[in-house]
N, CA and C atoms of all chains as a GROMACS GRO file, in nm:
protein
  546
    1UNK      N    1  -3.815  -0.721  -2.551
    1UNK     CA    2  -3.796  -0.583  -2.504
    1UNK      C    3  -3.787  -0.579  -2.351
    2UNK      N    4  -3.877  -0.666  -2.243
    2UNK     CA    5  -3.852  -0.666  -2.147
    2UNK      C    6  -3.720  -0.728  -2.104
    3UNK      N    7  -3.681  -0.798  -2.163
    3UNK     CA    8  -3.561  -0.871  -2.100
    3UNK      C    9  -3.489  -0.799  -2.175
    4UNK      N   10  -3.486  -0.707  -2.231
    4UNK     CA   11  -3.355  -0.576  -2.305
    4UNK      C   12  -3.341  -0.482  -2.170
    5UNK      N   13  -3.454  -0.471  -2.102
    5UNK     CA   14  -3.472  -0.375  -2.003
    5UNK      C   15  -3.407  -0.403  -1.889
    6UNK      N   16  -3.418  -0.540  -1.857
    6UNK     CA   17  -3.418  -0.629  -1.761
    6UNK      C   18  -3.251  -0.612  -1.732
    7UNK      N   19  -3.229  -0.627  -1.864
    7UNK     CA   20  -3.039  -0.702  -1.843
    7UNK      C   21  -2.972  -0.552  -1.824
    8UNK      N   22  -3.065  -0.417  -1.837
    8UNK     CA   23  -2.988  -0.290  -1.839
    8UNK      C   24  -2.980  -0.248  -1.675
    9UNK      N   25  -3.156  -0.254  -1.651
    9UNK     CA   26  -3.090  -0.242  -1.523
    9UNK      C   27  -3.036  -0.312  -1.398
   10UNK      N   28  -2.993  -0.465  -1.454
   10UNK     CA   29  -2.877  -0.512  -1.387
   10UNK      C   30  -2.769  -0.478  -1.388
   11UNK      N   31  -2.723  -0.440  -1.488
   11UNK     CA   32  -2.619  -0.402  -1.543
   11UNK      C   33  -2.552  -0.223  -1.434
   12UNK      N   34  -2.678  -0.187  -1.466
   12UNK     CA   35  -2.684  -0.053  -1.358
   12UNK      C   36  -2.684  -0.081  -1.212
   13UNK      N   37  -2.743  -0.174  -1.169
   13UNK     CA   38  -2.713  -0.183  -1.064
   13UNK      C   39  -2.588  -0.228  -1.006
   14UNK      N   40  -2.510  -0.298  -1.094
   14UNK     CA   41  -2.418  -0.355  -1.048
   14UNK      C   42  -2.316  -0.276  -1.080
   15UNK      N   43  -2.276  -0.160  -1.156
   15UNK     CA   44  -2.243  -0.052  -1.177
   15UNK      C   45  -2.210   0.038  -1.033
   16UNK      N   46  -2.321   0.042  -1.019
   16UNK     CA   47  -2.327   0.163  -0.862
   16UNK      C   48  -2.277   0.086  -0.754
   17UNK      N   49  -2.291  -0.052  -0.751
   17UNK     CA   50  -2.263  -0.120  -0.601
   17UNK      C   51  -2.116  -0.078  -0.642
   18UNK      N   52  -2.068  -0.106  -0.758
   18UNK     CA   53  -1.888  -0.165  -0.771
   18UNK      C   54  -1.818  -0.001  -0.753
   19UNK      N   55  -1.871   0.079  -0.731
   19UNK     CA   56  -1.846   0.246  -0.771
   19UNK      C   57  -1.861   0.233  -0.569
   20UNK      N   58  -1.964   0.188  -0.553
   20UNK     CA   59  -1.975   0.271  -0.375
   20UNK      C   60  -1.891   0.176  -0.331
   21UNK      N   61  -1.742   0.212  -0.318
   21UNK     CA   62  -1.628   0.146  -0.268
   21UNK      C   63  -1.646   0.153  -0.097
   22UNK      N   64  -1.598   0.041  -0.026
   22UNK     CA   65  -1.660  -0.008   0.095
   22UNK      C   66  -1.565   0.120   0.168
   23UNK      N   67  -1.576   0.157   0.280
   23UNK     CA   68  -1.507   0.263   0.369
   23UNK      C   69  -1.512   0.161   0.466
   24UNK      N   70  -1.366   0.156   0.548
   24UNK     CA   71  -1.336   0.066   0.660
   24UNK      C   72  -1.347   0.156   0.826
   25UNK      N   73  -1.386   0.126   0.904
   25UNK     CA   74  -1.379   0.232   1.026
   25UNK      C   75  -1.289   0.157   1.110
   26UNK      N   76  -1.152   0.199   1.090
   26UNK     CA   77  -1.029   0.166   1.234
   26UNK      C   78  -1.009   0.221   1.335
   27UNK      N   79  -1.033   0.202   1.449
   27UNK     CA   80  -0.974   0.268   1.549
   27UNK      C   81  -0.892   0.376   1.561
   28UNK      N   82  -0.827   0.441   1.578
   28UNK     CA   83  -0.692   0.448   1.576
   28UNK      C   84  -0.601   0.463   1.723
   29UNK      N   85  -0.696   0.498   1.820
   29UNK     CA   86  -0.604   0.418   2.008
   29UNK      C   87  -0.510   0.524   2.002
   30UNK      N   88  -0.394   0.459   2.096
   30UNK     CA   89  -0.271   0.563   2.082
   30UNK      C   90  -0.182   0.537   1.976
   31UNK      N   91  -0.168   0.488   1.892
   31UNK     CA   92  -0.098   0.451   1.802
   31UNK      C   93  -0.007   0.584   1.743
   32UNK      N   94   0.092   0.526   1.694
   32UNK     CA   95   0.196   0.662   1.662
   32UNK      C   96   0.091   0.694   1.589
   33UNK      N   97   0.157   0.836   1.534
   33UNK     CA   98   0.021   0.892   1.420
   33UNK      C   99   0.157   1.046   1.372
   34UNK      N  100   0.151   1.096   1.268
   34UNK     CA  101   0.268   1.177   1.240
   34UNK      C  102   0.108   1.284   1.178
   35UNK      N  103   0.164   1.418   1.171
   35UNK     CA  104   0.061   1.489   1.098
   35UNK      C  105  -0.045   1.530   1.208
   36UNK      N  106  -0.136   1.699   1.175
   36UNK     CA  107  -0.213   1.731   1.258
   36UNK      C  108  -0.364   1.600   1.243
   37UNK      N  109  -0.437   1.647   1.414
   37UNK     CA  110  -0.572   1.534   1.390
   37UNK      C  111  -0.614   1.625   1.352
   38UNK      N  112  -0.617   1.712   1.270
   38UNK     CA  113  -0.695   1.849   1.198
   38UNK      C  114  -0.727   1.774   1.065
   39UNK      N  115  -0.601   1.671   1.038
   39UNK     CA  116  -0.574   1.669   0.865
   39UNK      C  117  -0.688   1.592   0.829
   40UNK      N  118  -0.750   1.655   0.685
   40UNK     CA  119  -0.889   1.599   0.626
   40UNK      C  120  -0.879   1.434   0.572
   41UNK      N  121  -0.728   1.410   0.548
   41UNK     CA  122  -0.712   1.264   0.498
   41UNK      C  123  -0.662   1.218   0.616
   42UNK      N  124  -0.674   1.107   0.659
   42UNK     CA  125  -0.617   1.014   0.742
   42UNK      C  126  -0.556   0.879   0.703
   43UNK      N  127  -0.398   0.865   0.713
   43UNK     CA  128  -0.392   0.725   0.639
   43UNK      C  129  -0.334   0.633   0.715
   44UNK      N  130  -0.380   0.514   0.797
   44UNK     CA  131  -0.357   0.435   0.826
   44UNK      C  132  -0.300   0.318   0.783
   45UNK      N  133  -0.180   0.256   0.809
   45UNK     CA  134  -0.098   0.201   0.738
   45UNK      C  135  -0.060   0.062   0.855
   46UNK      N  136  -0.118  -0.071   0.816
   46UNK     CA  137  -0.062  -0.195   0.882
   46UNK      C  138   0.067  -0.257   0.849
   47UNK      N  139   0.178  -0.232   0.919
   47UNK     CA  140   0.315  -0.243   0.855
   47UNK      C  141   0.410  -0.377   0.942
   48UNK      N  142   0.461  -0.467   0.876
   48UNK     CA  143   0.546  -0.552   0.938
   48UNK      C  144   0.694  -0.456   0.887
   49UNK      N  145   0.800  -0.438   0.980
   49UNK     CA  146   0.929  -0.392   0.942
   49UNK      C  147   1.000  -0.506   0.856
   50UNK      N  148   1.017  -0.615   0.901
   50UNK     CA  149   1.090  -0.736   0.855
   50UNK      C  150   1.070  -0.780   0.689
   51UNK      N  151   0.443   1.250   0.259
   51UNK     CA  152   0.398   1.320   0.352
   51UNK      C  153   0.452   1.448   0.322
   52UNK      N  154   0.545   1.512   0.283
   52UNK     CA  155   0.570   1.624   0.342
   52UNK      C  156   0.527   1.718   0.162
   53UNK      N  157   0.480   1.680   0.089
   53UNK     CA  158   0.393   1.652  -0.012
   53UNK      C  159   0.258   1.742   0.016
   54UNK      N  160   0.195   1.657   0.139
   54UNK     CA  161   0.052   1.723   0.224
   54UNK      C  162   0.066   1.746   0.321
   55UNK      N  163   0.165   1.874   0.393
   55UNK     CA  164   0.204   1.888   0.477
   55UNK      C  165   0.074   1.943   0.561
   56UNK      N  166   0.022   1.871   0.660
   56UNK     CA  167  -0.054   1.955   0.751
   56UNK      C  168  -0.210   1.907   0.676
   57UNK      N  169  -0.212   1.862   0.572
   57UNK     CA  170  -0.348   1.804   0.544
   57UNK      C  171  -0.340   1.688   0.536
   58UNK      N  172  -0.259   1.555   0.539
   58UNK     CA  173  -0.274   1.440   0.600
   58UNK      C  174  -0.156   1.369   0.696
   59UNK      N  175  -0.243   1.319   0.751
   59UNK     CA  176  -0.185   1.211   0.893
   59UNK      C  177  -0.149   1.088   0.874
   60UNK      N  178  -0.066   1.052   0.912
   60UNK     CA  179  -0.044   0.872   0.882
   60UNK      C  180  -0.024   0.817   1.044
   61UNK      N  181  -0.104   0.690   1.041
   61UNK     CA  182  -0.109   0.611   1.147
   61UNK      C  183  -0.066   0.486   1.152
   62UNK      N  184   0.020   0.438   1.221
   62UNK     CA  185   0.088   0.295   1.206
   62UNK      C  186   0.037   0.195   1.298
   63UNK      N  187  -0.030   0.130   1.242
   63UNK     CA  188  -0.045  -0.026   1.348
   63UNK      C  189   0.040  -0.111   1.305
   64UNK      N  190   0.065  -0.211   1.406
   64UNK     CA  191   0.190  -0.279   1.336
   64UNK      C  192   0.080  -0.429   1.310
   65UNK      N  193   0.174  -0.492   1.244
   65UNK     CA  194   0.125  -0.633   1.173
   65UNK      C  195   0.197  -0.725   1.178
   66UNK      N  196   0.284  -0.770   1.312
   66UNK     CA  197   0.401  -0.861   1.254
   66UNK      C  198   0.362  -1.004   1.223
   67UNK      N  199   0.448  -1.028   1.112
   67UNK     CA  200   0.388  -1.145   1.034
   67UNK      C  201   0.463  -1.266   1.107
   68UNK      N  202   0.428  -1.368   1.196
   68UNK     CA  203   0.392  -1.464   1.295
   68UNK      C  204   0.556  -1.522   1.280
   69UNK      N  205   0.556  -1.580   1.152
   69UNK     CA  206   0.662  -1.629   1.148
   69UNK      C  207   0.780  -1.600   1.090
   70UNK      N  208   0.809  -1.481   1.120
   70UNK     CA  209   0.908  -1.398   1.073
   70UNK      C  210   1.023  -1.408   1.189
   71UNK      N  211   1.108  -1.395   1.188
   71UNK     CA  212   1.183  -1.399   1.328
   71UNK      C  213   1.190  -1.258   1.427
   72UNK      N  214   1.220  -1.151   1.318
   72UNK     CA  215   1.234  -1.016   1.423
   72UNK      C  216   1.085  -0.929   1.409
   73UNK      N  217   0.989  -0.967   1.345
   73UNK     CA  218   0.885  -0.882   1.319
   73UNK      C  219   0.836  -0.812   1.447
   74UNK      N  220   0.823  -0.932   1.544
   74UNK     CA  221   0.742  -0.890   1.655
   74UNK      C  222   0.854  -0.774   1.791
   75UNK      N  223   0.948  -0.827   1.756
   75UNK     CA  224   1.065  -0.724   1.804
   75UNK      C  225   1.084  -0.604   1.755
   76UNK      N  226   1.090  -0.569   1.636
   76UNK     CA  227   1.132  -0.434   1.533
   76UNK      C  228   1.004  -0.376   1.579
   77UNK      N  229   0.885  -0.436   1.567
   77UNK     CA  230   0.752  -0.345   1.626
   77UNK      C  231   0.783  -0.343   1.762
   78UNK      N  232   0.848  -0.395   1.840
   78UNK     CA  233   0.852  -0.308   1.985
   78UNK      C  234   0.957  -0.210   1.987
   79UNK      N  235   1.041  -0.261   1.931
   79UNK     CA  236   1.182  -0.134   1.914
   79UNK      C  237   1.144   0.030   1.880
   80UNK      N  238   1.051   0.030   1.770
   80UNK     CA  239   0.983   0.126   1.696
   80UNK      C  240   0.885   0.166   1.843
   81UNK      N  241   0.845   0.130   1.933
   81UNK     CA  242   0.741   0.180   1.998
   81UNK      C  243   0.833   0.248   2.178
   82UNK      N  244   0.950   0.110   2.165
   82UNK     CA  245   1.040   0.169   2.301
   82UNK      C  246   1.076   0.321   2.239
   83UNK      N  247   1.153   0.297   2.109
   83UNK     CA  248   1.163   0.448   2.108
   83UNK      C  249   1.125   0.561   2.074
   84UNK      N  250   0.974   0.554   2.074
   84UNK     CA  251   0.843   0.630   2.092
   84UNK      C  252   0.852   0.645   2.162
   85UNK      N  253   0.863   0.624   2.325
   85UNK     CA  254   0.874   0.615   2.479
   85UNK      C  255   0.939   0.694   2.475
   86UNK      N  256   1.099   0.745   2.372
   86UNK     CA  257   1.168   0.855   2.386
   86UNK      C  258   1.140   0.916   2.284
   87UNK      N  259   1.021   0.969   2.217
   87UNK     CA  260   0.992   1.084   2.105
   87UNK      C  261   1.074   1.072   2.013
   88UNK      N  262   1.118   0.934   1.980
   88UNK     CA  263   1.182   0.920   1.857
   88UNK      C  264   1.122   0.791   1.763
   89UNK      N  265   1.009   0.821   1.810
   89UNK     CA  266   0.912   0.693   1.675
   89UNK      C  267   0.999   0.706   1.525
   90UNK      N  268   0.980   0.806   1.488
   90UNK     CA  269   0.959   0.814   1.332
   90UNK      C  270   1.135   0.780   1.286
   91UNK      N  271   1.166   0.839   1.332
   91UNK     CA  272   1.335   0.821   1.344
   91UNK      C  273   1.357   0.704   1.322
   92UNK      N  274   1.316   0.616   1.424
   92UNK     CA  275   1.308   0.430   1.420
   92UNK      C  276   1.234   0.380   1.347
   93UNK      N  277   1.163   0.400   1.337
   93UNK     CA  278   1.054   0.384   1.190
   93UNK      C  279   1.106   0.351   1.103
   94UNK      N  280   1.212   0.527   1.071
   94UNK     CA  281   1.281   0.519   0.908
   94UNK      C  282   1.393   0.464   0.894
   95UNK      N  283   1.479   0.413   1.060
   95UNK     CA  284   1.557   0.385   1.016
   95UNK      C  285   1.558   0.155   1.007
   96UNK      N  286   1.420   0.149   1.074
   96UNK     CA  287   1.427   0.026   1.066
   96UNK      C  288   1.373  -0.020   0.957
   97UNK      N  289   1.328   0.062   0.847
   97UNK     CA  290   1.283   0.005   0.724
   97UNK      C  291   1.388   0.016   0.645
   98UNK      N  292   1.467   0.114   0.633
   98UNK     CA  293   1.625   0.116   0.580
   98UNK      C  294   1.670  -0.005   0.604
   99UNK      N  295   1.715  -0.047   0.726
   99UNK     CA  296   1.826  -0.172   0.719
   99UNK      C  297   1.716  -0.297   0.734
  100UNK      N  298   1.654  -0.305   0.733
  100UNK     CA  299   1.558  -0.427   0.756
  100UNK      C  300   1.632  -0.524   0.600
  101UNK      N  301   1.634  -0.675   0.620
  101UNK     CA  302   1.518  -0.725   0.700
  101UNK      C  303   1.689  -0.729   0.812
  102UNK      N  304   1.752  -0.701   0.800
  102UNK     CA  305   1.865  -0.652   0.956
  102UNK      C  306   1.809  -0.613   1.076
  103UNK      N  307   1.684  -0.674   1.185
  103UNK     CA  308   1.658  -0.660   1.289
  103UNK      C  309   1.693  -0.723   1.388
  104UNK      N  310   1.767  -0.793   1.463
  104UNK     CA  311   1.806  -0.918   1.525
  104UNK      C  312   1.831  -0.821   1.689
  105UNK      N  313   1.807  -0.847   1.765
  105UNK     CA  314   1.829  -0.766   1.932
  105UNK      C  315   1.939  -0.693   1.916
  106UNK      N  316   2.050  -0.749   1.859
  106UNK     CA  317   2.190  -0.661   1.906
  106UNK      C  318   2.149  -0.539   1.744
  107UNK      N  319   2.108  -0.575   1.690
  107UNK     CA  320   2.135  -0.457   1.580
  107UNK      C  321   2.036  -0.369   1.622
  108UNK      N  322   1.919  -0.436   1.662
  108UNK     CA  323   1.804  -0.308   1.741
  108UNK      C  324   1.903  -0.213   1.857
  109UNK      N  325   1.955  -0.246   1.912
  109UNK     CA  326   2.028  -0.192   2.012
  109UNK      C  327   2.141  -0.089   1.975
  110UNK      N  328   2.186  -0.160   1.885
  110UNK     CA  329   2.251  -0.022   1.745
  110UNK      C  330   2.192   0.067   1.717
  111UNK      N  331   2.095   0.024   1.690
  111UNK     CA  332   2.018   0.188   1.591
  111UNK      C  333   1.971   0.235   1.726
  112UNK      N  334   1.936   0.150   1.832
  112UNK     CA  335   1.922   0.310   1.929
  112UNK      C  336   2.063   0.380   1.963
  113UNK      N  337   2.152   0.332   1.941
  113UNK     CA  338   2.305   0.376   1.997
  113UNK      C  339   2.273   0.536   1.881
  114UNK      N  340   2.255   0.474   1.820
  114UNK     CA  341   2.286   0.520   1.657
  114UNK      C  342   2.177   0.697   1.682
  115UNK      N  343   2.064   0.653   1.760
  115UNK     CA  344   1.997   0.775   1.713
  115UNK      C  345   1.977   0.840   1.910
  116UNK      N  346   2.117   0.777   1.939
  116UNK     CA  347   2.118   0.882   2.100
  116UNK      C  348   1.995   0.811   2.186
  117UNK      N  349   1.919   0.707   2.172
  117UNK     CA  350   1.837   0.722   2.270
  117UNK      C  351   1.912   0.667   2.450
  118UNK      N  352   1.867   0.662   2.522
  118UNK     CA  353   1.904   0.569   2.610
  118UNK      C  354   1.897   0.426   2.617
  119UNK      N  355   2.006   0.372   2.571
  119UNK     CA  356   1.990   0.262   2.517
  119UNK      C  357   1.962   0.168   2.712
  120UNK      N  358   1.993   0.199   2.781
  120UNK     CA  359   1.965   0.097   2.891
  120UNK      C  360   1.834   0.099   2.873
  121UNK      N  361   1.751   0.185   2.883
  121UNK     CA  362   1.612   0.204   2.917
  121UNK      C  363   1.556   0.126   2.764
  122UNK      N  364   1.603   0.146   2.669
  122UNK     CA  365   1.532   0.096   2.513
  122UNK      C  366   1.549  -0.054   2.561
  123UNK      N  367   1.655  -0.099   2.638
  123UNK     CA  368   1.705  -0.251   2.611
  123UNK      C  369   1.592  -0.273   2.740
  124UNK      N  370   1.586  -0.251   2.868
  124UNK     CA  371   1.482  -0.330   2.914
  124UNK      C  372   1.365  -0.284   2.891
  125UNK      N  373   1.318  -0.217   2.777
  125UNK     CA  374   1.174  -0.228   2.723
  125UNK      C  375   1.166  -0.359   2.633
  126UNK      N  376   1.270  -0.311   2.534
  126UNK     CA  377   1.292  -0.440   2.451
  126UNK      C  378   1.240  -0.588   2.480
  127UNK      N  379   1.332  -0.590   2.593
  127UNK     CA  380   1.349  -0.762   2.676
  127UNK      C  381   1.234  -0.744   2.730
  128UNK      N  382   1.180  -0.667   2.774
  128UNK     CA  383   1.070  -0.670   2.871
  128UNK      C  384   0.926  -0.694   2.831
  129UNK      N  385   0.948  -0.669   2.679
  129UNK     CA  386   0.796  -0.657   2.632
  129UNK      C  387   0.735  -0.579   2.643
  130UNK      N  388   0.738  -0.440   2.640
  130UNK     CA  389   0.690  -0.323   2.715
  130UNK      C  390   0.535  -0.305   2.628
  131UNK      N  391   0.586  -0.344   2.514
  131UNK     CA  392   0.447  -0.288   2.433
  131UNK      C  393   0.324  -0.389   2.327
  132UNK      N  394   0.400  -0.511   2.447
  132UNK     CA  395   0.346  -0.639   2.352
  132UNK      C  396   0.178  -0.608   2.365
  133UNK      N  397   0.104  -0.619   2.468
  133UNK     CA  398  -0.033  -0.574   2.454
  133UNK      C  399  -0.094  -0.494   2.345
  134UNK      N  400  -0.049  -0.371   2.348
  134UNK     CA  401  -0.053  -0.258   2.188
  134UNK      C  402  -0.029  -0.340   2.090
  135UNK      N  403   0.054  -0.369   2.083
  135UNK     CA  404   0.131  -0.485   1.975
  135UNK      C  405   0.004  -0.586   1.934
  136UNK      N  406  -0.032  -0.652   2.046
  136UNK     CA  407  -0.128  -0.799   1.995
  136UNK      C  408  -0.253  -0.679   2.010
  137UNK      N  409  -0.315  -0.646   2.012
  137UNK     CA  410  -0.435  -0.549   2.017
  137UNK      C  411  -0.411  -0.491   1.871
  138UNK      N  412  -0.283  -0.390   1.835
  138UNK     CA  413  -0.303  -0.417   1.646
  138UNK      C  414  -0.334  -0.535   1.571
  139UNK      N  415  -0.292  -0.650   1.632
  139UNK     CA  416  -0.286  -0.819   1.558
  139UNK      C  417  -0.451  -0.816   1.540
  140UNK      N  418  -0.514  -0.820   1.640
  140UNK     CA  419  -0.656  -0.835   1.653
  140UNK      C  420  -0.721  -0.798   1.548
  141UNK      N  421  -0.718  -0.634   1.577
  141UNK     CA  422  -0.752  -0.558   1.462
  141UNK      C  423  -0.737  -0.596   1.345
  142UNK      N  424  -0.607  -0.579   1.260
  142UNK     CA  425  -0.601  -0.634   1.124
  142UNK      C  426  -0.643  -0.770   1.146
  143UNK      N  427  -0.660  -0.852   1.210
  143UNK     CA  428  -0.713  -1.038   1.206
  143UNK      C  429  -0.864  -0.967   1.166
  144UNK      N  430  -0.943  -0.901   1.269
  144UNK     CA  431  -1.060  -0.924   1.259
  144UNK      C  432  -1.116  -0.800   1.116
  145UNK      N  433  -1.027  -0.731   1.007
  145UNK     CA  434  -1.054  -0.663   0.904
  145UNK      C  435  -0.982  -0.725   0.799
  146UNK      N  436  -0.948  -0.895   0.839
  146UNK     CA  437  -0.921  -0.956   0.744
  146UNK      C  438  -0.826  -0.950   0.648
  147UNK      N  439  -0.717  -0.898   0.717
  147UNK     CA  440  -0.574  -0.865   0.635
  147UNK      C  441  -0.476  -0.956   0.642
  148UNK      N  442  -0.416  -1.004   0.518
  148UNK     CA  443  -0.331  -1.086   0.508
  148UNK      C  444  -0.198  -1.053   0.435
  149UNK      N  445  -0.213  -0.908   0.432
  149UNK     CA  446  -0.071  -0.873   0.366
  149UNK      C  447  -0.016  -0.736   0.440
  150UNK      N  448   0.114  -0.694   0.405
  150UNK     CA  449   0.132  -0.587   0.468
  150UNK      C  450   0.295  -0.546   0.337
  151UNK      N  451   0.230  -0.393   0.362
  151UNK     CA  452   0.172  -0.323   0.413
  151UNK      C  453   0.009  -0.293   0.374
  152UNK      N  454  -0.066  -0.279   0.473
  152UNK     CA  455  -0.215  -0.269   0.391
  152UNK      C  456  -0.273  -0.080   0.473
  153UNK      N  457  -0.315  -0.013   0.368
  153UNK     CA  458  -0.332   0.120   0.394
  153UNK      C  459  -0.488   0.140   0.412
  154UNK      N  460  -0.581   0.240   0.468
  154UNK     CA  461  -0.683   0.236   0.488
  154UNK      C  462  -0.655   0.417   0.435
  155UNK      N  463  -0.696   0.463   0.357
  155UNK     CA  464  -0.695   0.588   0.333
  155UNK      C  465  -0.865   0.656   0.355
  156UNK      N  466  -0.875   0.721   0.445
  156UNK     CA  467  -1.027   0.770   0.474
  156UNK      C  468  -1.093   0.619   0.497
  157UNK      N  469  -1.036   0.564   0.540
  157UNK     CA  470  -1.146   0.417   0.557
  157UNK      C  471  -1.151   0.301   0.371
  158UNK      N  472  -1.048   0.366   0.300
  158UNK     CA  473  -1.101   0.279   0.193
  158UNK      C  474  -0.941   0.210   0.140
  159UNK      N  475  -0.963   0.109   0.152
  159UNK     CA  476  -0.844  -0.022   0.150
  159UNK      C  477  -0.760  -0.016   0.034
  160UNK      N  478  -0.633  -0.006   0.022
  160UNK     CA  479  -0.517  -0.028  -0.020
  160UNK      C  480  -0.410  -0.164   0.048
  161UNK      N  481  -0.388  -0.222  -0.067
  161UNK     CA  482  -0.327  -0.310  -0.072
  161UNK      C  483  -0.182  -0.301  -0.095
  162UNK      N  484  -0.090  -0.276  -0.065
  162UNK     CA  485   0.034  -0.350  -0.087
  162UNK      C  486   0.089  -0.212  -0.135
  163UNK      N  487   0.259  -0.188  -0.156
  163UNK     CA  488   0.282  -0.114  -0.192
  163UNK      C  489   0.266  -0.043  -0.331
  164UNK      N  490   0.220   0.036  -0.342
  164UNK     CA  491   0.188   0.098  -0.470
  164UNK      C  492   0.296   0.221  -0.489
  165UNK      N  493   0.300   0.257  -0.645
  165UNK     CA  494   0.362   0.377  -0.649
  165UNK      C  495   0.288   0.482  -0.582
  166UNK      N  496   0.384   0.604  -0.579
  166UNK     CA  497   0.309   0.708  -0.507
  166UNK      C  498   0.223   0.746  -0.592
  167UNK      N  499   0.184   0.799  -0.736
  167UNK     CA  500   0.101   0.809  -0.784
  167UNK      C  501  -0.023   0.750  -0.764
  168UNK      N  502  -0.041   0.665  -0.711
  168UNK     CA  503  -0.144   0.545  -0.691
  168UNK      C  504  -0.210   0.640  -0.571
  169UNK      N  505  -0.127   0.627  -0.445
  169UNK     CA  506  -0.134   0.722  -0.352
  169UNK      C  507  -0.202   0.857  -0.380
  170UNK      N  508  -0.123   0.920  -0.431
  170UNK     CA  509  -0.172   1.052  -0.470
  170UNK      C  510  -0.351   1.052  -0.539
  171UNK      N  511  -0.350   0.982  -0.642
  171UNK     CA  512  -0.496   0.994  -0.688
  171UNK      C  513  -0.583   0.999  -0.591
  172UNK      N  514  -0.566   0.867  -0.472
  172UNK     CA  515  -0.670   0.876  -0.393
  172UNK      C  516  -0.653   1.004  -0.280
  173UNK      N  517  -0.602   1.009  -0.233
  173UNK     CA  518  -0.560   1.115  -0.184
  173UNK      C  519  -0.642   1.234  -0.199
  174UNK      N  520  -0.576   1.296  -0.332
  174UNK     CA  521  -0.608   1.407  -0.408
  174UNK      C  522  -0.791   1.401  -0.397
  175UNK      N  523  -0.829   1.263  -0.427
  175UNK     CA  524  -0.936   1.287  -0.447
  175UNK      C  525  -1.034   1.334  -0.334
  176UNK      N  526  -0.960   1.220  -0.244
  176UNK     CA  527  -1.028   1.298  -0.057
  176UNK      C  528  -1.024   1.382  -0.025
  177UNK      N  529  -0.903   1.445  -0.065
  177UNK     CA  530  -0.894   1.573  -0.008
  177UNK      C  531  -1.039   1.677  -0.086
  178UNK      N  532  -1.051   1.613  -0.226
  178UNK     CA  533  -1.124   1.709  -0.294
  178UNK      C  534  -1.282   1.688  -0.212
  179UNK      N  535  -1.319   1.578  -0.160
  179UNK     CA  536  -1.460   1.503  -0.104
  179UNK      C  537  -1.461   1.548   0.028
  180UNK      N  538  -1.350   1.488   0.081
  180UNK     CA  539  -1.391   1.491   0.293
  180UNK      C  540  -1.446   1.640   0.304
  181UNK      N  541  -1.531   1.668   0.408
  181UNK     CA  542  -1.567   1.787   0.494
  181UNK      C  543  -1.446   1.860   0.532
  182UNK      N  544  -1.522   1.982   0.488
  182UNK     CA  545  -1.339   2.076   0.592
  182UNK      C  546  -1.379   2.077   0.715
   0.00000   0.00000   0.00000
């Protein structure tokens, strides 16, 4: 019974880590930027043209 | 974008991939003609003809969209924006990116091109979360 318990709340824990998806903090400098700095989403995009 | 008009922003760092031949050029082209308020213009039109970037065709598409092409050409040659340029390199080096295009939406990582739907979910969903 303890190790029924045991393996659940691993199971839960590893649940919540994989759910709290990492948030990255970029700069953003002068970089072009299209759209108000009002806007609630911000999407930053690393682009090669070629 | 024009989708969420006025509720999201897109920001471009560039990423040119080392051994590409015009990468590191097409990202200055795109930024000389920012210098003349025509980023996005060059933007759209260098992802259109790509991978067609080579000096004389960069020099086209500014013909092409009116800028002053003397002034675009000695930014060009000149390197005007290589610093900005290697200062994005940094950045994506040191957040560990090895592909492009790579998206950071509210800070949370996208990989590679996806359909817009893909887009949209997350999106939609920020919009429903972030603070007004």
């Amino acid at each position: 019974m303890k190790r029924f318990v045991l393996v659940v709340l691993f199971f839960l824990l590893v649940t919540q880590a994989l759910s709290d998806e990492k948030r990255f903090s970029v700069p953003l400098n002068d970089s072009p930027a299209y759209g108000p700095a009002s806007a609630r989403v911000t999407i930053i995009e690393f682009l090669d043209f070629q | 974008m024009e989708t969420y008009q006025g509720k999201v922003r897109l920001v471009i760092k560039n990423y040119p991939y080392i051994y590409r031949d015009y990468s590191h050029l097409a990202a200055e082209a795109s930024l000389d003609a920012g210098d003349q308020g025509k980023y996005w213009e060059m933007h759209d039109l260098l992802l259109k003809r790509s991978p067609k970037l080579d000096r004389q065709s960069l020099i086209g598409y500014a013909k092409e969209l009116r800028l002053d092409v003397k002034a675009f050409t000695e930014s060009l040659d000149g390197k005007k924006h290589a610093t900005q340029i290697e200062r994005d390199k940094q950045l994506a080096v040191s957040l560990d990116l090895y592909n492009t295009p790579t998206f950071f939406i509210n800070g949370r990582k996208v990989i590679g091109e996806l359909p817009f739907e893909n887009f949209k979910k997350i999106i939609d969903e920020e919009l429903k979360n972030a603070p007004r």
